[in-house]
C-alpha positions as CSV (number, residue, x, y, z in Angstrom):
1,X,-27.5,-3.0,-1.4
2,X,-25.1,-4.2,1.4
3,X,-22.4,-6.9,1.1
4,X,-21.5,-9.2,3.5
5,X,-17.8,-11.2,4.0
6,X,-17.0,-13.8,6.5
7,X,-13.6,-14.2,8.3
8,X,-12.2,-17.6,6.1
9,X,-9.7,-17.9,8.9
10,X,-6.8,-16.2,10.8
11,X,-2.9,-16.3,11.7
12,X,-2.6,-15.1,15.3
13,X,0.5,-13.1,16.4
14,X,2.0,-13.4,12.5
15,X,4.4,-11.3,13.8
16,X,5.7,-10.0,17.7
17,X,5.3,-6.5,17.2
18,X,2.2,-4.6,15.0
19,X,2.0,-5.3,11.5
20,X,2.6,-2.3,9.8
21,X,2.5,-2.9,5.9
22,X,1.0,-5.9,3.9
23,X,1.9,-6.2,0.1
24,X,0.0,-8.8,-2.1
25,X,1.3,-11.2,-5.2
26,X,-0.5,-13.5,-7.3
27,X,-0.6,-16.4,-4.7
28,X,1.3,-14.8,-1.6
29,X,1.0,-12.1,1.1
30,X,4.0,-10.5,2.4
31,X,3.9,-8.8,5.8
32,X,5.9,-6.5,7.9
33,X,6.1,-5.3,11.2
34,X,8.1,-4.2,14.1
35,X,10.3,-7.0,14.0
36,X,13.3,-7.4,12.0
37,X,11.8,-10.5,9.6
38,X,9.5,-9.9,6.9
39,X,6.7,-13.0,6.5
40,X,5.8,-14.7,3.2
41,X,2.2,-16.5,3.6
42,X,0.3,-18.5,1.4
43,X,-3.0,-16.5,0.6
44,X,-5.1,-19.3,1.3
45,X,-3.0,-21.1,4.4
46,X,-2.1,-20.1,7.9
47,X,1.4,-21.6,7.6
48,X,3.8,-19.2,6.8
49,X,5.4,-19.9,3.2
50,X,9.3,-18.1,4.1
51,X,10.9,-16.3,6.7
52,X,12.7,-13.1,5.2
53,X,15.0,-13.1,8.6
54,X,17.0,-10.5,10.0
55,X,15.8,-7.9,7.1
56,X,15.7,-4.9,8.6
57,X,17.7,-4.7,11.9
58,X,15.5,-2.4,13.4
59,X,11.9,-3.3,12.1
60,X,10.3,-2.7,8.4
61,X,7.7,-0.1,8.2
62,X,6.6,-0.6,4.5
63,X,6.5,-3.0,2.1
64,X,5.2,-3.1,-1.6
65,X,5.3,-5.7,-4.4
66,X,4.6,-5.9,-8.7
67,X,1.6,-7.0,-9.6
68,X,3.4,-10.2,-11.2
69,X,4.7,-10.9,-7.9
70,X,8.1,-10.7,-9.1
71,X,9.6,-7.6,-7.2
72,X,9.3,-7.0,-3.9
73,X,10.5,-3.7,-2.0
74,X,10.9,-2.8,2.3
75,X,11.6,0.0,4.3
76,X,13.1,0.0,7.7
77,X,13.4,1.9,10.7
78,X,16.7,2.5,9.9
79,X,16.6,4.2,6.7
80,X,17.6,1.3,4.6
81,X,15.2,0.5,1.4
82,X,15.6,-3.2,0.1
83,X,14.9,-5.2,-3.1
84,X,13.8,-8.6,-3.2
85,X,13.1,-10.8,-6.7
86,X,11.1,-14.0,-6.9
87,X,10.8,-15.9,-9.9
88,X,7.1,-15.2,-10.2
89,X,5.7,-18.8,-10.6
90,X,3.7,-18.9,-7.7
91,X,7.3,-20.6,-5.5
92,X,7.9,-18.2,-2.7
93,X,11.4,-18.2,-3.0
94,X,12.5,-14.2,-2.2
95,X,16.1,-13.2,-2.1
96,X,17.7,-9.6,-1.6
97,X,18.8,-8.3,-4.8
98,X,20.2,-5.1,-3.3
99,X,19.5,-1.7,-1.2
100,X,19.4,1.7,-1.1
101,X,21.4,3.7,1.5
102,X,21.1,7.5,0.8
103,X,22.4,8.0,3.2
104,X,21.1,5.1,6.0
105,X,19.7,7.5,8.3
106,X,16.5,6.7,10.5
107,X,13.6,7.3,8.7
108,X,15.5,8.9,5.3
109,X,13.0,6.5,3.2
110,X,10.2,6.7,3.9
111,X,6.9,5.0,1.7
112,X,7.4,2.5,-1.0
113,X,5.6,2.4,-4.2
114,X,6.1,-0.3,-7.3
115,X,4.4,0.1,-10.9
116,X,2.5,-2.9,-11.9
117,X,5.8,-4.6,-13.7
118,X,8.4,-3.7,-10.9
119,X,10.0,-1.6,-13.1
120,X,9.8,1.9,-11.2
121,X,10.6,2.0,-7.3
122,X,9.2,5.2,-5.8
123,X,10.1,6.3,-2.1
124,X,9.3,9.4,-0.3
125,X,11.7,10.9,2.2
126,X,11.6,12.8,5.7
127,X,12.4,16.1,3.9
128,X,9.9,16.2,1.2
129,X,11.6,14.4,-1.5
130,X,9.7,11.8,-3.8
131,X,12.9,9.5,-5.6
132,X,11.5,7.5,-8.3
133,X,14.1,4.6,-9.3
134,X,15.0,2.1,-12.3
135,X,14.9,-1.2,-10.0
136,X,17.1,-3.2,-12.6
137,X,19.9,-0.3,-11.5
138,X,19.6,-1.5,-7.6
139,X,22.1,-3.0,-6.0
140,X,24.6,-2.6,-2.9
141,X,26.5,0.6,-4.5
142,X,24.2,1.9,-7.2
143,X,20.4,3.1,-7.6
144,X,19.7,5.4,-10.6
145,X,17.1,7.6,-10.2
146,X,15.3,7.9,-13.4
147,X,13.2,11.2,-11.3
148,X,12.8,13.5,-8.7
149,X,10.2,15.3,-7.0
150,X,10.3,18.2,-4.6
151,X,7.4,19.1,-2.1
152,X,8.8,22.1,-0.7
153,X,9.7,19.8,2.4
154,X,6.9,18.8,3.2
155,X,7.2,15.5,4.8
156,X,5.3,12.5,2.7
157,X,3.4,10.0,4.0
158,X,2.5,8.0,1.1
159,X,3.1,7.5,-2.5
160,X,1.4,5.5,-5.1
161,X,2.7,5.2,-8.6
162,X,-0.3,4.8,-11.4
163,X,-1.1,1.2,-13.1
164,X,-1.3,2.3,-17.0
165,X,2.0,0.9,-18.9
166,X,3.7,3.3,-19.4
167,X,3.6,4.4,-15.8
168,X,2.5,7.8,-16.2
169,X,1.9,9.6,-12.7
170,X,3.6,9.3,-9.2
171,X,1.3,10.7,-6.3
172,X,2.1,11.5,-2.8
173,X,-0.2,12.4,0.4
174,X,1.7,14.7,2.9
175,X,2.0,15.7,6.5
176,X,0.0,19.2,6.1
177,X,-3.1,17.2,4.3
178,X,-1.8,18.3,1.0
179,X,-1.6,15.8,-1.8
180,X,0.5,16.0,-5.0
181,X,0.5,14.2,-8.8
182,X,3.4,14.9,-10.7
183,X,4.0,13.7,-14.3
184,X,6.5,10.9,-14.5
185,X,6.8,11.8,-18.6
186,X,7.5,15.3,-18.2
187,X,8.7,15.3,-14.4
188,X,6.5,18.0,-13.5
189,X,3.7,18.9,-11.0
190,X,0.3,18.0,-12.4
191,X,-1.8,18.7,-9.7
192,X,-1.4,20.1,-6.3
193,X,-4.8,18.8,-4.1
194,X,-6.2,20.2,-1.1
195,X,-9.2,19.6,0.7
196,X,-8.1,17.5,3.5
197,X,-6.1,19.9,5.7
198,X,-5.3,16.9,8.0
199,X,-2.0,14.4,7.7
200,X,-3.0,12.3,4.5
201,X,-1.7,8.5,5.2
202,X,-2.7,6.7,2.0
203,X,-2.9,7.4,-1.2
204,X,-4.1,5.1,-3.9
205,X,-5.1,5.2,-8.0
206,X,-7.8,3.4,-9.4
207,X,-7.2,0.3,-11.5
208,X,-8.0,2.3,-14.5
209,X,-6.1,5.5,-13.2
210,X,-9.5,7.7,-13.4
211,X,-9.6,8.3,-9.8
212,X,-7.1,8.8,-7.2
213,X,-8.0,8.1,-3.3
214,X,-6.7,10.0,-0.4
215,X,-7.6,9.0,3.1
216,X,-5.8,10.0,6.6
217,X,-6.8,12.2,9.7
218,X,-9.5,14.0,8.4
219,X,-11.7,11.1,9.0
220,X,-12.9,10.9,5.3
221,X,-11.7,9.5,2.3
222,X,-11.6,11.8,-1.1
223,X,-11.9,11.1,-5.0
224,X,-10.1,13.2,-7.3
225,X,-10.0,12.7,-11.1
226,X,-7.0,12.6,-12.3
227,X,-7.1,14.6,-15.5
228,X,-8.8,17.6,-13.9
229,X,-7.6,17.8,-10.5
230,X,-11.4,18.0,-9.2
231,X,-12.4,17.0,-6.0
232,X,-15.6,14.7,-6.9
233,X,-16.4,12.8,-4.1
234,X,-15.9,12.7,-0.1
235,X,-17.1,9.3,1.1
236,X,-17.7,9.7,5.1
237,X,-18.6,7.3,7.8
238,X,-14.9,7.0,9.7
239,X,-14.8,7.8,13.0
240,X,-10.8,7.9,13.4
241,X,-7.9,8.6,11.2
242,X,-7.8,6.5,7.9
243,X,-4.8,4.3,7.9
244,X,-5.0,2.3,4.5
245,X,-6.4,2.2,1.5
246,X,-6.7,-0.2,-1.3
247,X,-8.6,-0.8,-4.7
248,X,-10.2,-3.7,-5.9
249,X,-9.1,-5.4,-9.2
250,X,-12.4,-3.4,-11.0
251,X,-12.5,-0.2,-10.0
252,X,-16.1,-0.7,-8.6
253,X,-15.0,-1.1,-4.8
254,X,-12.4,0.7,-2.3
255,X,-11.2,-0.9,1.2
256,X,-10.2,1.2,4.1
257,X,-9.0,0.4,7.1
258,X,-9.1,2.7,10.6
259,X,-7.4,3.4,13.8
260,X,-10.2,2.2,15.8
261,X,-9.9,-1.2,14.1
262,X,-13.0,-0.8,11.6
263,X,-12.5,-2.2,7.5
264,X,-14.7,-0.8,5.4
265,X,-16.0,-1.3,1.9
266,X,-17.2,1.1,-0.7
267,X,-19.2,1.5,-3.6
268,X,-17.6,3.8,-6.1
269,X,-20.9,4.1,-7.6
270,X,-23.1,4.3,-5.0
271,X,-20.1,6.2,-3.5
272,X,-21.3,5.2,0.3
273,X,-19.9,2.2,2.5
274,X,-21.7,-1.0,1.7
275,X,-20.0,-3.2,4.3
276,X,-18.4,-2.7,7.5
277,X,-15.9,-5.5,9.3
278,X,-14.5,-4.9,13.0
279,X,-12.3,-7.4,14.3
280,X,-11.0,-5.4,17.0
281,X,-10.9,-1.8,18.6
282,X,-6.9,-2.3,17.6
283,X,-5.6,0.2,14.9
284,X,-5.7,-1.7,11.4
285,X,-2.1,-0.4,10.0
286,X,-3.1,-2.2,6.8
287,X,-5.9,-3.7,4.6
288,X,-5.6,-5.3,0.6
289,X,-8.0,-6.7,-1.6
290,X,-6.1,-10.5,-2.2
291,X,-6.0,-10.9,-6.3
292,X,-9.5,-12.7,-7.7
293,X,-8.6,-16.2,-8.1
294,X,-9.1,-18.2,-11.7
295,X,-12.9,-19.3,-11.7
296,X,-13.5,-17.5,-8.0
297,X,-17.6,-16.3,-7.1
298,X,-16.1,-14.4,-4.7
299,X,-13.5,-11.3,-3.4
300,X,-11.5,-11.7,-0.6
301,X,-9.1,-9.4,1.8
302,X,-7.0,-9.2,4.3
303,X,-6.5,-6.9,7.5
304,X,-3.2,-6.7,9.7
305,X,-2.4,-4.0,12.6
306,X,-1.5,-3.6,16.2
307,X,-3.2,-6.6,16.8
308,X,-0.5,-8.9,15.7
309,X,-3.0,-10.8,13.3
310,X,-3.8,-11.3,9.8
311,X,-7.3,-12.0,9.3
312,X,-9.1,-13.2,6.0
313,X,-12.7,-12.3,4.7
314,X,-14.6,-13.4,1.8
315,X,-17.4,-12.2,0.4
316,X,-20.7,-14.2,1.3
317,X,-22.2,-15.0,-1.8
318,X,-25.9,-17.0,-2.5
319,X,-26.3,-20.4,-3.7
């Protein structure tokens, strides 16, 4: 059975340049992009909520918050990683709490990851390394590193960090299509995954850390469990590289988004696409699931890419 979502509304040219990265809180969506500011909009307004100005000189290329909505982390262009805390009741009131420069060279950090309490920064880097921090150790002349990964320098695309509490498992997807799990309790590789051969661009855990998703140039998107390592699903129907990934609160449904401006939806039991959106034939850099509001019928996300917009859906539901 097929789903259906309607665009709810729009925010056209959000940002100058291509919105590269979209990171969600409780009541607010963050967005970054080409330009030096990073946006703060109200998931359920066009009007922008707070202008992060001037945070990355050269442009931001990820960003990533907790669940809580309490920690916030960017990347820019020019190798710079920044914090940003909120006080989490639902205010959008972001200030920098500190950075990372080690050393500030372009493109040193690379993708962000936060655990679901803000606790644990991961950040991959352009020679293969995955730094997992202690974000209450950030600030303008410290960062302690509570693990580190190698890859063999392999450069790494993506990261994820898993949901469970403890935070258990960091994963990366890498330039050569190979994709890694490494234990965050013993600091060891877990699991070194192939199957994809291509660049792997996102790389995402389920809710309940059973699964883990990989997605990038190979067109399709793979499961993996977790525990064993095995390949168990491939869920095809892309026709261009897979630029995002995200899981909704359940586990029960996955959003991509595509270089040829496509969204789509999938069942993770049916494992097959139940809903396709295209805005555009602009590459969508980014897609997320927006969290399930209190008393809500209905899921909603959110797309951004090279078409300077953010654009809402909802899921249609019946009377």
């Amino acid at each position: 059975m097929s789903k259906l979502y309607l665009q709810t509304h729009t925010v056209s040219d959000a940002h100058p340049t291509d919105i590269f990265s979209l990171a969600v809180t409780p009541t607010h969506l963050l967005s970054a992009s080409g330009s030096s500011s990073i946006k703060v909009h109200d998931s359920n307004s066009e009007v922008p909520a707070q202008t992060l100005e001037k945070a990355h000189a050269l442009g931001c290329h990820h960003v990533c918050a907790s669940k809580d909505g309490k920690v916030a982390a960017s990347a820019g262009f020019g190798g710079e990683v920044k914090l940003w805390v909120s006080d989490g009741d639902g205010e959008a009131a972001w200030v920098e709490k500190g950075s990372i420069l080690e050393p500030a060279k372009a493109g040193e950090q690379w993708a962000l990851a936060l655990n679901e309490n803000g606790q644990y920064l991961a950040c991959t880097t352009h020679d293969g390394r995955i730094n997992v921090y202690d974000t209450a150790t950030i600030s303008d002349s410290t960062a302690s590193k509570i693990a580190r990964f190698e890859t063999k320098g392999v450069f790494a695309l993506c990261v994820d960090l898993s949901p469970d509490s403890p935070c258990t498992m960091t994963a990366s997807g890498h330039q050569n299509g190979t994709i890694f799990i490494f234990s965050n309790t013993t600091q060891r590789l877990v699991h070194a995954l192939t199957g994809l051969i291509k660049p792997v661009r996102s790389v995402k855990f389920s809710p309940a850390c059973k699964y883990l998703a990989a997605a990038g140039d190979a067109r399709i998107i793979a499961l993996y469990d977790t525990q064993s390592g095995e390949q168990v699903a491939n869920l095809t129907g892309h026709a261009s590289w897979v630029m995002s990934l995200d899981w909704n609160w359940s586990g029960e449904y996955l959003l991509s988004g595509c270089y040829d401006g496509k969204a789509k939806v999938w069942s993770l039991e049916r494992r097959e696409c139940v809903a396709t959106q295209t805005e555009s034939d602009k590459c969508l850099w980014a897609v997320k699931w927006l969290p399930l509001v209190k008393g809500a019928r209905s899921e909603m996300f959110v797309t951004a890419g090279a078409g300077k917009t953010l654009s809402f859906y909802r899921e249609a539901t019946g009377s």
